[in-house]
C-alpha positions in Angstrom: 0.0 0.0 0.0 1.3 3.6 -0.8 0.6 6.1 1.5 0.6 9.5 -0.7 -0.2 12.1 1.7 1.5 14.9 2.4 1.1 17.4 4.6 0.8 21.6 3.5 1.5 23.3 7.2 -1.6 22.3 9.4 -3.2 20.5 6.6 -3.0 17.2 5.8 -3.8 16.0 1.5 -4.4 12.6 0.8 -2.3 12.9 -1.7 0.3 15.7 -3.4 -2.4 16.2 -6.4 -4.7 19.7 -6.8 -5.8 21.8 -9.7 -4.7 25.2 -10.5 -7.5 28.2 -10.1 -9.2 28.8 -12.4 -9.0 25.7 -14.0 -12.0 23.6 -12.4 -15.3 24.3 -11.7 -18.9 22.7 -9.9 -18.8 21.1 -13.5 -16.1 18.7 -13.2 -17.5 16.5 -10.1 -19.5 14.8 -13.2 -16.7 13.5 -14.6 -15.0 12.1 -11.7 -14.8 12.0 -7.9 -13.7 15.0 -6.4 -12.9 13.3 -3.3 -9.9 11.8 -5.0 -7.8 14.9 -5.0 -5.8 15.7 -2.2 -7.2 19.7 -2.2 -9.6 21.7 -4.0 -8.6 25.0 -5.4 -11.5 26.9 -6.6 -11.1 30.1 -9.3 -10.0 32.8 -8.2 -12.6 35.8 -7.0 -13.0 39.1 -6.0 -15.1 41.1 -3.6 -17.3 42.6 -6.5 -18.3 40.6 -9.3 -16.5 41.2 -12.5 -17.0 40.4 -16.2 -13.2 39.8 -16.7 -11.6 41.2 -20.5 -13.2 40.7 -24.0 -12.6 38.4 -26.4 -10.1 36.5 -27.8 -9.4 35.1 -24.4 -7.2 32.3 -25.4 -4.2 31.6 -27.8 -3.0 28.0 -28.4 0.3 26.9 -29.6 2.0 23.3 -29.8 3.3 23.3 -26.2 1.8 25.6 -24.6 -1.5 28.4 -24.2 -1.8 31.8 -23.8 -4.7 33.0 -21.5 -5.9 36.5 -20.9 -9.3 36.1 -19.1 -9.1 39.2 -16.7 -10.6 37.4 -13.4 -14.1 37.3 -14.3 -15.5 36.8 -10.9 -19.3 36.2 -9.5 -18.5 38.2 -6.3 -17.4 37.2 -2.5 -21.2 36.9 -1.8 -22.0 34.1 -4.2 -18.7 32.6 -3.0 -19.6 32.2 0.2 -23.3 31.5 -0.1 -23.3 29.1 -3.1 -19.7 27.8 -4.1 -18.6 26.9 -0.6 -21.7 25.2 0.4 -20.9 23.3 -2.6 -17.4 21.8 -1.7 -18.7 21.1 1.5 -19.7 17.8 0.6 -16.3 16.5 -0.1 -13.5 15.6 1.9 -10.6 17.6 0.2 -9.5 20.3 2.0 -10.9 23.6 0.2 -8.7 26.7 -1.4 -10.0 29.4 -1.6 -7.7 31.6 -4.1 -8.6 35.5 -4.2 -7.7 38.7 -5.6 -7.8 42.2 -4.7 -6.8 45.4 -6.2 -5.4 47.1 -2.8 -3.7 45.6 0.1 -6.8 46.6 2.3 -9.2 44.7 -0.3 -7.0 41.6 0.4 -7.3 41.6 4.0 -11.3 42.5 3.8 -11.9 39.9 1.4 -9.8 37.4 3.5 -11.9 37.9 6.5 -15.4 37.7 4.4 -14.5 34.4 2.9 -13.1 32.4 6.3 -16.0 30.6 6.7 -16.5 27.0 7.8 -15.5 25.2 4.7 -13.0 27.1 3.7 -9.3 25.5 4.9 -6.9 28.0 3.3 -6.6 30.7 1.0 -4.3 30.9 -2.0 -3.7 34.5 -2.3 -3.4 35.6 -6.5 -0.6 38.3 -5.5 0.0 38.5 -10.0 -3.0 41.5 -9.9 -2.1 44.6 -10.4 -1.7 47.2 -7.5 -3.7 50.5 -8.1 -1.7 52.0 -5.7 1.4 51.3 -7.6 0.5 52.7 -10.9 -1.1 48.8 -11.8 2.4 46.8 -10.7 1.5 43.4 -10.1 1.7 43.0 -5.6 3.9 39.5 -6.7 6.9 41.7 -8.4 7.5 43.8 -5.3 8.7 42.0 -2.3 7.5 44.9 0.2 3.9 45.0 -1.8 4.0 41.1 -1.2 4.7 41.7 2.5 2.2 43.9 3.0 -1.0 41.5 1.8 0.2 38.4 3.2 0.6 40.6 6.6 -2.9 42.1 5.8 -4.3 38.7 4.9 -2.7 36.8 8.4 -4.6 39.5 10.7 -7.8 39.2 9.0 -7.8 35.3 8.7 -6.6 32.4 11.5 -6.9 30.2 8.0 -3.8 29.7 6.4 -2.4 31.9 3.9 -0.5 31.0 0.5 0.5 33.5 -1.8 0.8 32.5 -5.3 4.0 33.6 -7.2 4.5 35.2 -10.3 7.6 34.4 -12.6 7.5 38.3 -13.8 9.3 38.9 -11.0 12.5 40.1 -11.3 13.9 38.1 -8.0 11.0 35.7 -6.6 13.5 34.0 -4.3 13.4 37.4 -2.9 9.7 37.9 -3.2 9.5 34.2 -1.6 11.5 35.9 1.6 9.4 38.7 2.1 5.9 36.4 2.0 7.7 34.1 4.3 8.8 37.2 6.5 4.9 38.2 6.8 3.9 35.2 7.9 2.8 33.5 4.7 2.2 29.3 5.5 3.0 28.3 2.1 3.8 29.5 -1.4 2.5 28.4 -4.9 5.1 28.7 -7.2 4.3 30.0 -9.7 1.4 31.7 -11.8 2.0 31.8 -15.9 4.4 33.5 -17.5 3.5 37.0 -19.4 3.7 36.7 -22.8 2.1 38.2 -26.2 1.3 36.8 -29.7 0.6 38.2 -33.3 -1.8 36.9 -35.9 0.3 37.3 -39.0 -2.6 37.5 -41.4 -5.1 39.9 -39.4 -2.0 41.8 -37.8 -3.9 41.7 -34.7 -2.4 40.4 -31.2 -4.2 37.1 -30.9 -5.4 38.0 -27.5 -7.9 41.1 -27.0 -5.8 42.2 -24.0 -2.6 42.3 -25.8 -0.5 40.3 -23.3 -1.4 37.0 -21.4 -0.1 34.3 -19.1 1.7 31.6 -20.9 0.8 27.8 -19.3 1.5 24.8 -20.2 4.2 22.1 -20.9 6.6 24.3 -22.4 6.9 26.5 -19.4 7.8 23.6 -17.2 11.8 24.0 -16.8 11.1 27.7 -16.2 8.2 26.7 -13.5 10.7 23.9 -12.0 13.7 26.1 -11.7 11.8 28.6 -9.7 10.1 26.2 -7.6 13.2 25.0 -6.5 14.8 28.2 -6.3 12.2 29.0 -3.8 12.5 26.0 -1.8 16.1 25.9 -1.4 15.3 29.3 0.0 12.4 29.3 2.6 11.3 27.2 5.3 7.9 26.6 4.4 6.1 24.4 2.4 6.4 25.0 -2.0 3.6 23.8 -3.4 4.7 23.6 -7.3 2.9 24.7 -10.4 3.5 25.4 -14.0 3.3 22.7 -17.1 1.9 19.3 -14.5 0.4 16.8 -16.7 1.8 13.5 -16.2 2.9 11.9 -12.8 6.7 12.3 -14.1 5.8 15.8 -14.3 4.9 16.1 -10.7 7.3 13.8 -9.2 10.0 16.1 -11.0 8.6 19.0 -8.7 8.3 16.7 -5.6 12.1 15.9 -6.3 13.0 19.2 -6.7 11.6 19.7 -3.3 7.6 21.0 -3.6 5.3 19.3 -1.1 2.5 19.6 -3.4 1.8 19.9 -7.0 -1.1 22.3 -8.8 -2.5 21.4 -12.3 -3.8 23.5 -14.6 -3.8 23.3 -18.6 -3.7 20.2 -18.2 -7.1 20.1 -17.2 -8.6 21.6 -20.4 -6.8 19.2 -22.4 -7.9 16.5 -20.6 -10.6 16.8 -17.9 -9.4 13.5 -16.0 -5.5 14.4 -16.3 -5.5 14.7 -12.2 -7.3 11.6 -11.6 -5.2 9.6 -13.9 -1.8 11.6 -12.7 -2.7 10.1 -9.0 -3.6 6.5 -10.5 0.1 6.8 -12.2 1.9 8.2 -9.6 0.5 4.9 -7.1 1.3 2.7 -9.7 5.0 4.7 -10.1 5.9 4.2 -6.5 4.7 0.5 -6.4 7.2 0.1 -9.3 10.1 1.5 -7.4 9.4 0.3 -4.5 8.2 3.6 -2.7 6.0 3.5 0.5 6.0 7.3 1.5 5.5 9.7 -1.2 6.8 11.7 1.4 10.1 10.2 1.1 10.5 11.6 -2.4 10.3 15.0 -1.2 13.7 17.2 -2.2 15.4 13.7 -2.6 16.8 14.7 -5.9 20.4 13.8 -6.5 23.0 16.6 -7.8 25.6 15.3 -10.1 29.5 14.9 -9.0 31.2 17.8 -9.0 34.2 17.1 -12.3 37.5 18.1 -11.3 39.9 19.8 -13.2 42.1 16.7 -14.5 38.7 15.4 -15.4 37.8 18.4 -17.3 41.4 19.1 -19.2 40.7 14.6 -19.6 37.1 15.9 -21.6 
């Protein structure tokens, strides 16, 4: 038997496996059990409801997708009075991931949303920051800081702001979050990116510029994640190109406690059942009874010494 939990701070997951916001919906409990995935991350909302940006919304390319969907959001009401009611009925642990346009939003929107149901909140720090002429909180290490800090006195839930690669040093935005109290980190959120449509001349997204996803972006995703974990003390949860359970236990080697997938999903709607299923069936094969034991076990090369070098 393979024990795959894994434990995020206070929480324990049956297993190392959840999606990525805005990436699953109500929708997908008719497909398969939700109760096989070791959390539930629900889209990310705001306080107000929002339409999110025009269409096109989405660019697709071999390896990878470019999404620019703006946050469309139903509102913290709905949240708490329809969607967590919802997730009640299942046993995963439930993430709530939001997104604020002001530190003081954050924090507000924190306390409305800790709720019974509601087990921790994944805080979307990629928004922009009105206050900072629309600089995403995640590229600043003091703007980071300052939500997490917001978020830990309006909340006893736990707290996990999500990264962005845009960042110019996220090791060093990784610090600060840490510093604030932050209980884990979700490394990381898409990379921005832009595409032209040679024959209209047009970008192929309304908003000009979107997050790139997908398996082309995983070295990048992997690099930071373990840059991140080599640095902090607290739990990485990894994200970024996770379709296959090679995929994840690449992350979990490199360190990450956890694993989030997300374009994955629209490819294939059962990719995180199956990625569990394989991951099982990959540590029966090697003979793995803790998944746990995986965790940052991964192996660096021997150094080569000079004779060997001049030798090459």
């Amino acid at each position: 038997m393979v024990d795959l939990s894994v434990n995020i701070g206070s929480l324990k997951l049956a297993n190392p496996v959840m999606p990525a916001s805005g990436t699953f919906a109500e929708g997908t409990s008719q497909i398969f059990d939700l109760n096989c995935l070791g959390a539930i991350v629900t889209k990310t909302i705001t306080h107000d409801v929002r339409e999110g940006v025009p269409p096109p919304r989405v660019a697709e390319f071999r390896d990878a997708t470019l999404f620019s969907i703006g946050i469309p959001s139903k509102g913290s009401d709905y949240y708490v009075e329809q969607t967590v009611p919802y997730y009640r009925r299942y046993s995963p642990p439930l993430v709530a991931s939001i997104s604020a346009n002001t530190i003081e939003e954050f924090g507000r929107l924190a306390e409305k949303i800790s709720v019974p149901g509601v087990a921790a909140i994944e805080a979307n720090v990629s928004c922009p920051n009105l206050k900072k002429n629309g600089q995403a909180f995640g590229m600043d290490p003091e703007a980071t800081w300052q939500v997490v800090k917001a978020m830990k006195s309006a909340t006893s839930l736990p707290v996990w702001p999500k990264m962005t690669p845009n960042a110019g040093n996220v090791v060093e935005v990784a610090l600060a979050a840490e510093d604030a109290g932050a209980d884990a980190l979700v490394v990381s959120n898409a990379i921005l990116a832009m595409a032209i449509d040679v024959e209209t001349f047009r970008p192929r997204v309304a908003n000009v510029m979107g997050g790139l996803t997908g398996a082309a972006t995983k070295p990048i995703m992997l690099r930071i994640a373990y840059q991140c974990v080599q640095a902090v003390k607290i739990p990485v949860i990894g994200c970024g190109g996770i379709a296959t359970a090679a995929d994840a236990l690449e992350f979990l080697l490199a360190g990450c406690s956890a694993v989030q997938v997300g374009t994955a999903n629209f490819v294939s709607p059962t990719a995180m059942p199956r990625l569990i299923d394989d991951l099982t069936e990959w540590c029966k094969r090697h003979g793995v009874a803790k998944l746990t034991d995986l965790i940052g076990a991964v192996k660096m090369h021997e150094p080569v010494s000079l004779q060997q070098r001049v030798a090459l």
